[in-house]
C-alpha positions as CSV (number, residue, x, y, z in Angstrom):
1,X,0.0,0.0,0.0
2,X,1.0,3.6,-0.8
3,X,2.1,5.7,2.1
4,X,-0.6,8.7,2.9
5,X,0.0,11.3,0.9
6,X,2.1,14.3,2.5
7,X,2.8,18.0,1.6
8,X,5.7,20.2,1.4
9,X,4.5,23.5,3.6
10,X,6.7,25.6,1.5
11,X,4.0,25.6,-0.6
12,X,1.9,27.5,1.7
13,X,4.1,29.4,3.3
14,X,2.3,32.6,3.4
15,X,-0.4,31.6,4.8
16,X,1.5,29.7,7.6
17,X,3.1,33.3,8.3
18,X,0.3,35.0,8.9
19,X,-1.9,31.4,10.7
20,X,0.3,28.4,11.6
21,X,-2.6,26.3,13.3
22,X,-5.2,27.7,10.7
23,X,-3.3,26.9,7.9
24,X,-2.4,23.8,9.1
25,X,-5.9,22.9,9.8
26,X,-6.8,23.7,6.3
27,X,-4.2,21.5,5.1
28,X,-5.7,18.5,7.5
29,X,-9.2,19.1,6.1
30,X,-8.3,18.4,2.3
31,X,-7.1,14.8,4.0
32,X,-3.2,15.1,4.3
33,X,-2.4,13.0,7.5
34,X,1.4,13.9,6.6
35,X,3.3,17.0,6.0
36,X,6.7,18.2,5.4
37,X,8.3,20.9,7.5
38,X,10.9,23.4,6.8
39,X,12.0,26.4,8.6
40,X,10.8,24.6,11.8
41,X,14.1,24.7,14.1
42,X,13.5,27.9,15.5
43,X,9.9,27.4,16.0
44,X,9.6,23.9,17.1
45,X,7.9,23.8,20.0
46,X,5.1,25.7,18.2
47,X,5.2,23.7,15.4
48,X,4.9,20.3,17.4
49,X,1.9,22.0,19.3
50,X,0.2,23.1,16.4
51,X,0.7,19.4,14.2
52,X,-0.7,17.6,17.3
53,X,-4.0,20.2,17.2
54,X,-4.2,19.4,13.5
55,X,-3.6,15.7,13.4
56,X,-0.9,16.0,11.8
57,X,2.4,14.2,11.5
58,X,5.5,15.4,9.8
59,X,7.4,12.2,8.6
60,X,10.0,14.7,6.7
61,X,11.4,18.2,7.1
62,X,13.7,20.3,5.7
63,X,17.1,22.2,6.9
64,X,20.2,23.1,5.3
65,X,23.0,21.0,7.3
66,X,26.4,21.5,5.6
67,X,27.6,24.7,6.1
68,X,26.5,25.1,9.9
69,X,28.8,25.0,13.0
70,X,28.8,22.1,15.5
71,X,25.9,24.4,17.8
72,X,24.3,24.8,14.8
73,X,23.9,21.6,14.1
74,X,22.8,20.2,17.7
75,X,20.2,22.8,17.3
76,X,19.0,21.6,13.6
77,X,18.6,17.7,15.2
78,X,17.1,18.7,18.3
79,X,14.5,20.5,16.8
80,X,13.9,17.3,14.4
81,X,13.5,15.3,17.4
82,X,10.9,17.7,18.6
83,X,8.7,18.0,15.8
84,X,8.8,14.2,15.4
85,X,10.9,14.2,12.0
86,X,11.6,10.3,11.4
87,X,13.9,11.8,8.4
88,X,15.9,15.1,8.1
89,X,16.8,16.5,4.3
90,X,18.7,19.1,3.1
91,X,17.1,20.8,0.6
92,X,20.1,23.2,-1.2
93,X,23.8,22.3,-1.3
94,X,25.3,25.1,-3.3
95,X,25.3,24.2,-7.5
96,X,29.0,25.2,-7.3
97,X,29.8,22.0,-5.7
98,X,28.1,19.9,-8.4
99,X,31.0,20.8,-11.2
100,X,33.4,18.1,-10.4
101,X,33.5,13.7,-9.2
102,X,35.9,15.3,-6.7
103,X,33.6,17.7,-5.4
104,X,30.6,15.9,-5.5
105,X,31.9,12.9,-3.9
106,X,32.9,15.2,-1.5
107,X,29.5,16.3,-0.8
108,X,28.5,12.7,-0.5
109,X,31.4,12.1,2.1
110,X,29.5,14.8,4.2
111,X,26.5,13.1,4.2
112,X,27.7,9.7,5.3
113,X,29.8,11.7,7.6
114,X,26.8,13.1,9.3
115,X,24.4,10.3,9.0
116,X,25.3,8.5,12.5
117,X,24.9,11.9,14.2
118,X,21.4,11.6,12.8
119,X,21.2,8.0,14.0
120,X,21.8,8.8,17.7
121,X,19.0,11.2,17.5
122,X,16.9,8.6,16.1
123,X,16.6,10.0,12.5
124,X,17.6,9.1,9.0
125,X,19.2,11.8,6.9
126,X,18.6,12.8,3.2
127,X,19.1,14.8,0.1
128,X,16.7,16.6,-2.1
129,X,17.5,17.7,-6.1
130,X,17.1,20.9,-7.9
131,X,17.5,21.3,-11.8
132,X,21.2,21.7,-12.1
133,X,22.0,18.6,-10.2
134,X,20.8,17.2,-13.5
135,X,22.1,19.6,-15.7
136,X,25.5,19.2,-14.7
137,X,27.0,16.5,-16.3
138,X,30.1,14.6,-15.3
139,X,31.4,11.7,-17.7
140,X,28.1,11.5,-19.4
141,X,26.0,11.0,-15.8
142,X,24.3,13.5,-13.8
143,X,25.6,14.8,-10.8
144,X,22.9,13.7,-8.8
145,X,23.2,10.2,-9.9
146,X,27.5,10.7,-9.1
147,X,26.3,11.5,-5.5
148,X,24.1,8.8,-5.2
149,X,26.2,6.4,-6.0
150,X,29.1,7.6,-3.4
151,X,26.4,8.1,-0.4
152,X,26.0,5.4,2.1
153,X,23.0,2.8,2.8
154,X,22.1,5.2,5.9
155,X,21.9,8.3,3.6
156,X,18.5,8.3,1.7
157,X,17.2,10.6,-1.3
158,X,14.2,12.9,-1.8
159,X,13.7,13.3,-6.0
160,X,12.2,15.7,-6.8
161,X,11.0,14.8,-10.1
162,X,10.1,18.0,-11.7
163,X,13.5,19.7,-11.1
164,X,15.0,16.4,-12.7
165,X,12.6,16.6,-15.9
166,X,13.6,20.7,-15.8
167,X,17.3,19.9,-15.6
168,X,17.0,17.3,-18.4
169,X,16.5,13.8,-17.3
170,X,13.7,11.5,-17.3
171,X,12.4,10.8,-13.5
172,X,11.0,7.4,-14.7
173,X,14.5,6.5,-15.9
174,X,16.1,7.8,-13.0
175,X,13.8,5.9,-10.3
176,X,14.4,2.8,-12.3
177,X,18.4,3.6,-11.7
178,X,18.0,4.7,-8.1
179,X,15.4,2.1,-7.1
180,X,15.2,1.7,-2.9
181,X,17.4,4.9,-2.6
182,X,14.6,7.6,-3.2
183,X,12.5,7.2,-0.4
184,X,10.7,10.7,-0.9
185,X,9.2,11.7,-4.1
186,X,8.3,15.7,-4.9
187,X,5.7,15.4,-6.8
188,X,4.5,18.7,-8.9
189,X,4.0,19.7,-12.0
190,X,3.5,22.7,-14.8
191,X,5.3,23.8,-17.8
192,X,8.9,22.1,-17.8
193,X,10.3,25.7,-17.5
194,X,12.4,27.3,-14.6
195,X,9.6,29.6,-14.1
196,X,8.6,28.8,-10.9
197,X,4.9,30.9,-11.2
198,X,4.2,28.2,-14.2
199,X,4.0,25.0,-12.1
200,X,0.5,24.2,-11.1
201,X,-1.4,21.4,-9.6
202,X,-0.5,18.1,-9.7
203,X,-2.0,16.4,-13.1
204,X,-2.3,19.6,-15.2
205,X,1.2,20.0,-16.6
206,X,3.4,18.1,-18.6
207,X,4.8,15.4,-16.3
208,X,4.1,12.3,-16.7
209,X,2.7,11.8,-13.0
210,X,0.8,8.3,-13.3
211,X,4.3,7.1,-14.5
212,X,6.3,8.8,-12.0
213,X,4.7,7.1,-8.7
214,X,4.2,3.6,-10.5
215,X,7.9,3.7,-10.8
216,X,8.4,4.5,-6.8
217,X,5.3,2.6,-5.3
218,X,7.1,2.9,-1.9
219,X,8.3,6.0,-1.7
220,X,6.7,9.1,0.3
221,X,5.0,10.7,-2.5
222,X,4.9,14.8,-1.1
223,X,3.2,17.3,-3.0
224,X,4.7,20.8,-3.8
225,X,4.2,23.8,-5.6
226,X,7.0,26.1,-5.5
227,X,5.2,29.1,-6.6
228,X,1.7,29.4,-8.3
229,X,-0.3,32.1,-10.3
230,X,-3.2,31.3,-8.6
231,X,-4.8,30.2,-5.2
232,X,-2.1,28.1,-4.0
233,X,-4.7,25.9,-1.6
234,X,-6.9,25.0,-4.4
235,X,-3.6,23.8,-6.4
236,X,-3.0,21.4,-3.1
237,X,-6.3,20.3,-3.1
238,X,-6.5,19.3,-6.6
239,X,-3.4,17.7,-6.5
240,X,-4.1,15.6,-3.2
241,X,-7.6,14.7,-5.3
242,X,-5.8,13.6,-8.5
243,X,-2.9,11.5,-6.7
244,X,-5.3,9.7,-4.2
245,X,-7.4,9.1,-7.1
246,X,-4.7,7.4,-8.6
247,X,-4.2,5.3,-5.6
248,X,-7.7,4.2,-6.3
């Protein structure tokens, strides 16, 4: 069975300014059971208090965990553990990086580097894509798919499938490579372009969605939307209606 569908909150990130428990009650009532955090470590008590209110779990969040100091980083996990994140991903590592094997087995070393820390907290860590981990060819392979194979069993992957698609590959192909790895699909859609005000709900773009989670039938599937020229809730709800109607 398909895990429950979950969303990434940066998609509603306005609103969650302005009305955390509101928003987050909205988000329950479309019938999300899951969410993804980010920009929860220096709000997490508030943020476990409010999922709890909402029925709400957060199986996934998001921080940024390579270029922090040592307090930094105790603060990052301890806030996971608090909001009840089972894994921890880092969203960004700096497209610089992604030029070189060297460098990106680098980034890999990192990752495995960091991944026990993560254990003794009781959390798995991960990686999520944008488009020029794609782009960026090295020897005929993505970068992405150079990281992945230099990371370690305990370090797990997020595709985001859209950002692959924009920077050039095919996600189908690329789950097929990757298999158990990816754990976490982003699943959105739109135009194919960088422009992030083009992506729109799940089902009414160009990606070939149906394909996409038939190739990862384990993996968290989480809904996002970047940007959106449009009400941003209805794009969530229509997205959560057209995925669970493909889990039909």
């Amino acid at each position: 069975m398909p895990q429950p569908l979950s969303v990434q909150l940066y998609t509603v990130r306005d609103a969650l300014t302005t009305d955390l428990p509101g928003t987050l009650a909205t988000i329950a009532d479309i019938g999300f059971t899951n969410v993804e955090l980010f920009g929860f470590v220096d709000r997490a008590d508030e943020y476990a208090a409010a999922l709890q209110q909402a029925g709400l779990t957060a199986p996934s969040g998001h921080a940024r965990l390579l270029d922090v100091d040592e307090q930094g980083l105790e603060r990052i996990l301890t806030a996971s553990v608090t909001v009840g994140l089972g894994t921890l991903i880092d969203p960004h590592v700096d497209e610089a990086r992604w030029t070189t094997r060297e460098d990106v087995e680098a980034i890999a070393r990192q990752f495995n580097d960091l991944a026990p820390r993560a254990a003794d907290h009781g959390l798995t860590l991960g990686y999520h894509n944008h488009a020029f981990e794609f782009s960026n060819r090295i020897d005929g392979t993505s970068a992405f798919e150079v990281f992945a194979g230099a990371l370690s069993d305990a370090v797990v992957l997020e595709l985001d499938t859209y950002w692959a698609k924009v920077g050039g590959d095919d996600p189908v192909a690329v789950l097929g490579r990757l298999g158990d790895q990816v754990r976490f699909l982003h699943v959105k859609d739109g135009d194919g372009s960088h422009d992030d005000k083009q992506q729109v709900a799940v089902g009414n773009g160009i990606m070939p969605v149906r394909d996409i989670v038939a190739a990862a039938p384990d993996a968290q599937q989480v809904i996002e939307l970047d940007d959106h020229d449009g009400d941003v809730v209805q794009a969530v709800r229509d997205s959560y209606a057209f995925l669970a109607g493909a889990h039909a």
